[in-house]
N, CA and C of each residue as an Amber inpcrd file, in Angstrom:
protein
   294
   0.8330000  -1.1760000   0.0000000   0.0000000   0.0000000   0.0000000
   0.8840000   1.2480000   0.0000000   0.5250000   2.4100000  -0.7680000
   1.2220000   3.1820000  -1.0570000   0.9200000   4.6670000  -0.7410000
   1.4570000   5.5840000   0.2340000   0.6620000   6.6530000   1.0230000
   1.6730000   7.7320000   1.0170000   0.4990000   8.5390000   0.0310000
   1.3480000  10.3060000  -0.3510000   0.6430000  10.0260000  -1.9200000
   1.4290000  11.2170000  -2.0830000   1.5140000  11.2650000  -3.3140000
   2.3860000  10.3810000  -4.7800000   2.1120000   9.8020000  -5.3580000
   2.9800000   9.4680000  -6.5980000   3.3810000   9.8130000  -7.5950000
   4.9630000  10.1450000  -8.1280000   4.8310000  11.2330000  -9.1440000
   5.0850000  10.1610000 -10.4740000   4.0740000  10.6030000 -11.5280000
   3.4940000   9.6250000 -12.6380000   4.4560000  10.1700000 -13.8770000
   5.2850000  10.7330000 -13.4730000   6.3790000  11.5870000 -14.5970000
   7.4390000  10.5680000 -15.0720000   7.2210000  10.3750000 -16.1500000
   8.6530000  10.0240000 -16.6480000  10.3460000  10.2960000 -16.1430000
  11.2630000   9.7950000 -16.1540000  12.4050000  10.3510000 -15.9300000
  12.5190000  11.3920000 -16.9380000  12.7580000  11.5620000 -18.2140000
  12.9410000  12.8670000 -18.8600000  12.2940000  13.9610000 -18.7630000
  10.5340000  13.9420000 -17.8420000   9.9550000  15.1590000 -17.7450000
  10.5760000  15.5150000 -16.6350000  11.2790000  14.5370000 -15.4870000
  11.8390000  15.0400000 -13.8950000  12.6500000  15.2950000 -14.4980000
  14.1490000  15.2090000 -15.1080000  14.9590000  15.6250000 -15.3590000
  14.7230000  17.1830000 -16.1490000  13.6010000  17.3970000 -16.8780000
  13.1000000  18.3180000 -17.3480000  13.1330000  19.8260000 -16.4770000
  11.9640000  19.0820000 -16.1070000  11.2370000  20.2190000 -14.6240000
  12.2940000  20.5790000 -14.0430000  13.7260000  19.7130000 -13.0990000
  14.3020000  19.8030000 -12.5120000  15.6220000  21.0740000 -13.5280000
  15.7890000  20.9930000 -14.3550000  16.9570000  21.5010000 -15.4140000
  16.0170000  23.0930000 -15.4850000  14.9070000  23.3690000 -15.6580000
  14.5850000  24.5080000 -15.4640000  14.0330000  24.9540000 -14.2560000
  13.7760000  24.4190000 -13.1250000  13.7930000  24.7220000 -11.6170000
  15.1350000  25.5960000 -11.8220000  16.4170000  24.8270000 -11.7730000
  17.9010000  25.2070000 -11.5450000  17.7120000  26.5870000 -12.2620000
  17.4540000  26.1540000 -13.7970000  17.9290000  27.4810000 -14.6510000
  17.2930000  28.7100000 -13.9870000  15.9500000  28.6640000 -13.6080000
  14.9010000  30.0040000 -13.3900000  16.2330000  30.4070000 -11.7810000
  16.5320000  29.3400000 -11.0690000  17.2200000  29.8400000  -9.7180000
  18.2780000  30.3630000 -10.0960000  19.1430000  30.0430000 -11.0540000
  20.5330000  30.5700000 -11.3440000  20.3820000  31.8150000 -12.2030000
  19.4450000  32.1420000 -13.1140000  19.0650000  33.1440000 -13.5480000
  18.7910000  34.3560000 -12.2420000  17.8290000  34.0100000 -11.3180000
  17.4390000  34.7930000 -10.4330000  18.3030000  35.3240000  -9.3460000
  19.4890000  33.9820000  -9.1460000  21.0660000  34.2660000  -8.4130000
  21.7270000  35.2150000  -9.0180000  21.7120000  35.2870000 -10.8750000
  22.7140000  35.7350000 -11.4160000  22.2590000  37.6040000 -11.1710000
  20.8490000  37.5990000 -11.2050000  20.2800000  39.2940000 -11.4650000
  20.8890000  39.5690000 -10.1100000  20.3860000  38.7340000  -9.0780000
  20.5990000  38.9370000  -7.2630000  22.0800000  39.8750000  -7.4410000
  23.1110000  39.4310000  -8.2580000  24.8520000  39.5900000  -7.8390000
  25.0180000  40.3540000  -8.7980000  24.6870000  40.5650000 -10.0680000
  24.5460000  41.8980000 -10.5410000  24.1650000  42.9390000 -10.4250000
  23.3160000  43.2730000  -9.4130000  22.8030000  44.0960000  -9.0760000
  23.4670000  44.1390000  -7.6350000  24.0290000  43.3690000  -6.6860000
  24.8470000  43.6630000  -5.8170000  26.0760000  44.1630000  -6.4310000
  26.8600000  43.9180000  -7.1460000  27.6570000  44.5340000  -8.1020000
  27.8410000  45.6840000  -8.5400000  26.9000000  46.2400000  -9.0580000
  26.3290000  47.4400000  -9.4750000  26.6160000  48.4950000  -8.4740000
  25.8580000  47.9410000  -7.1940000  25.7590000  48.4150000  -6.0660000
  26.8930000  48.9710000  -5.8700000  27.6120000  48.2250000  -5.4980000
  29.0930000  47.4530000  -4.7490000  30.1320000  48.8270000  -6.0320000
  30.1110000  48.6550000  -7.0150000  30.6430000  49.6520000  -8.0600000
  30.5990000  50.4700000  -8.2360000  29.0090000  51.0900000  -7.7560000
  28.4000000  52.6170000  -7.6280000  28.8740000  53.4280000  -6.4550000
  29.4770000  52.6840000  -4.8440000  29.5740000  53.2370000  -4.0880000
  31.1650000  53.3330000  -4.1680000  31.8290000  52.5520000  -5.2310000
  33.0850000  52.6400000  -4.9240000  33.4870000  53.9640000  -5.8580000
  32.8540000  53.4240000  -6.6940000  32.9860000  54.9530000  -7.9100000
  33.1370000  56.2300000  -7.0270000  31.5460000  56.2280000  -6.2960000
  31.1060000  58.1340000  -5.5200000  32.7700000  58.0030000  -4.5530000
  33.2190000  56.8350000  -3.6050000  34.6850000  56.9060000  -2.8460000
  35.3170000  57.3250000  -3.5440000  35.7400000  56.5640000  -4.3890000
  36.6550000  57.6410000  -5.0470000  37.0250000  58.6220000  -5.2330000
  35.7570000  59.3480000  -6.0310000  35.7250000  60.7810000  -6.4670000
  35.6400000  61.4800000  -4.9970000  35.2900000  61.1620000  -3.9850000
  35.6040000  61.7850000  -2.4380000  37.2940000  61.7740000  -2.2610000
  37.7570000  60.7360000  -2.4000000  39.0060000  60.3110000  -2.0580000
  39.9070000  61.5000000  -3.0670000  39.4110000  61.5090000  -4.1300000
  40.1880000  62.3450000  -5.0620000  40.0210000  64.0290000  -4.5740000
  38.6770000  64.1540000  -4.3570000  38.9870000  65.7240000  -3.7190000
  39.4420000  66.2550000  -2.6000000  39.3790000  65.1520000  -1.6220000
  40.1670000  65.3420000  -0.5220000  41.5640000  65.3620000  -0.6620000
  41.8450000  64.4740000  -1.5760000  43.7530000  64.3820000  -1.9820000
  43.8250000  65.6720000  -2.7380000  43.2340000  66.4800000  -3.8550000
  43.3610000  67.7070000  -4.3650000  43.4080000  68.7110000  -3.4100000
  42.3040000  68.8760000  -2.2900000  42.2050000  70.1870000  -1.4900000
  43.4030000  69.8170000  -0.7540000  44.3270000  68.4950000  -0.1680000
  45.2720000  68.3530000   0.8510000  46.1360000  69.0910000   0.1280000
  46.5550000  68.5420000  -1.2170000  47.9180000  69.2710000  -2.1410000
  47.3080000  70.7920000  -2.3540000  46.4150000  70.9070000  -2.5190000
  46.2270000  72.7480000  -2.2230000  46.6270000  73.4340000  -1.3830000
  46.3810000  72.7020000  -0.5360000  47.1680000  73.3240000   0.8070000
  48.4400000  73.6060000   0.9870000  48.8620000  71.9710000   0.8070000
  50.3840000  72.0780000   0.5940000  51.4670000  72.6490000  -0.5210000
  50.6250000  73.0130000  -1.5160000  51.2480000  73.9750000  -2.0970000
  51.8420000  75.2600000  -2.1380000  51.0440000  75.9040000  -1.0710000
  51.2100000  77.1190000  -0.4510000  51.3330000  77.2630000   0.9930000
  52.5270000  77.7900000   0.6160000  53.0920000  77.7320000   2.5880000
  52.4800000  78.6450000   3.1400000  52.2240000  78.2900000   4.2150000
  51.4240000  79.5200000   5.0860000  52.2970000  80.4240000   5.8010000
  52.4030000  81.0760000   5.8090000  53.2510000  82.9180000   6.0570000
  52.9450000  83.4460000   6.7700000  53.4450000  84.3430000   7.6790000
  52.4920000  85.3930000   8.3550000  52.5570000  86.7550000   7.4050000
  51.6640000  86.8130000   7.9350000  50.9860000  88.5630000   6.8720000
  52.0010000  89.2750000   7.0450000  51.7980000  90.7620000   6.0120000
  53.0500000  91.2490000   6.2340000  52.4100000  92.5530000   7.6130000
  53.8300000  92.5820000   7.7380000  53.7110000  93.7900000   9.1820000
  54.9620000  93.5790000   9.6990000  55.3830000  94.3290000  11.0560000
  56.8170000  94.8100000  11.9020000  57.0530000  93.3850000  12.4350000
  57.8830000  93.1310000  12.7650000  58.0900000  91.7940000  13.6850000
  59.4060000  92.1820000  13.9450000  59.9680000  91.4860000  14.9000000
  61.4010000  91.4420000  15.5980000  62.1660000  91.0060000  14.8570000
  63.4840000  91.9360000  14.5610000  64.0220000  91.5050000  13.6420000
  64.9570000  90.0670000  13.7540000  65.0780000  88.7340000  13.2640000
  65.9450000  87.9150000  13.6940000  67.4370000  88.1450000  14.0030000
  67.8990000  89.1050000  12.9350000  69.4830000  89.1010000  13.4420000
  69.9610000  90.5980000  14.9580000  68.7340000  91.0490000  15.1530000
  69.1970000  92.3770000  15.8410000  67.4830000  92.2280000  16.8110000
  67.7280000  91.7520000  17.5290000  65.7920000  91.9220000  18.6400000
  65.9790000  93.3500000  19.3140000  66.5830000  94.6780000  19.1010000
  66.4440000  95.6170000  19.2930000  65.7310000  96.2230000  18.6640000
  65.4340000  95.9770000  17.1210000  64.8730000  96.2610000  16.1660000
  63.5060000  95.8420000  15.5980000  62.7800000  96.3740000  14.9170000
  61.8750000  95.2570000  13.9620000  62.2530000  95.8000000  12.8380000
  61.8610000  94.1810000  12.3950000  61.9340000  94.8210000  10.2770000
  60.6860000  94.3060000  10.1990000  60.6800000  94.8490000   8.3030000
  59.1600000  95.1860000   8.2240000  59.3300000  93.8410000   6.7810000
  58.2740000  92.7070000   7.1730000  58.1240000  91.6310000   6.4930000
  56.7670000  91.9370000   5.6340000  57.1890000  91.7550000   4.3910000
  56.0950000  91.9400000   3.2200000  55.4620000  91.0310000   2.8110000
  55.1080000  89.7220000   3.5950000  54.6040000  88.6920000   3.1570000
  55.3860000  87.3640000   2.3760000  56.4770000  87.8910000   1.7720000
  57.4590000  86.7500000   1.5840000  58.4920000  87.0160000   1.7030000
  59.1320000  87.8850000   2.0780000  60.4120000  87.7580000   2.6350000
  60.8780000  89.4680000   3.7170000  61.8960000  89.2670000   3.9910000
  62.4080000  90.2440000   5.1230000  62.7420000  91.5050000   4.3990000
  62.4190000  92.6880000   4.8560000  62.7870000  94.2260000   3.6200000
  64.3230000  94.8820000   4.5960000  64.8060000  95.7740000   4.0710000
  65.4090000  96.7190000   4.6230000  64.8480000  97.3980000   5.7630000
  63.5520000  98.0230000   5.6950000  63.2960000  99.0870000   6.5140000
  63.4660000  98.4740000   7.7610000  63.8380000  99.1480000   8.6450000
  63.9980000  98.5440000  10.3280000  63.2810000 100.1770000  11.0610000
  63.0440000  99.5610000  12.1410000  63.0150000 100.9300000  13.3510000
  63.0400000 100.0820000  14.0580000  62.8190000 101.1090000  15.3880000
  63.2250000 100.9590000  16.9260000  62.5760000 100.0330000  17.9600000
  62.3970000  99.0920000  18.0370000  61.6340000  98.3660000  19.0120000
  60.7590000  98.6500000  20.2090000  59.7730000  98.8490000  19.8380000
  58.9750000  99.6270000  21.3690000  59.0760000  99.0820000  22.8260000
């Protein structure tokens, strides 16, 4: 006596059914990881282009040395004095140190 169901299929229709079960799942795996992919590619792309402007604004920076403004300051070779710094380098004019 025989209890359930019986499947009345040939071996070539199970082998059938079964060969496109797989295909429809591996199809549906394959969209799943392409589209994680995508994903996965899209966020690395936008890093990047972050990564790249942060490395541009760093070398901006470092391109230009930072200075102090120009004005009197103490002169290095004589601290009796100030000379008068123009923003990139040391001038002649001196006076008297207050």
């Amino acid at each position: 006596m025989t209890v359930g169901l019986v499947d009345f299929r040939s071996d070539k229709e199970r082998v059938a059914r079964s060969a496109r079960l797989t295909k429809r799942a591996v199809k549906k795996q394959t969209r799943f990881i392409k589209a994680k992919s995508i994903a996965e590619w899209q966020e690395a792309k936008k890093q990047a282009k972050l990564d790249q402007a942060i490395l541009d604004y760093e070398l901006a920076e470092d391109d230009e040395p930072k200075l102090p403004p120009a004005g009197w300051f103490i002169d290095p070779q004589n601290p009796q004095f100030e000379r008068w710094w123009d923003g990139q380098q040391w001038t002649h004019h001196l006076r008297k140190a207050p």
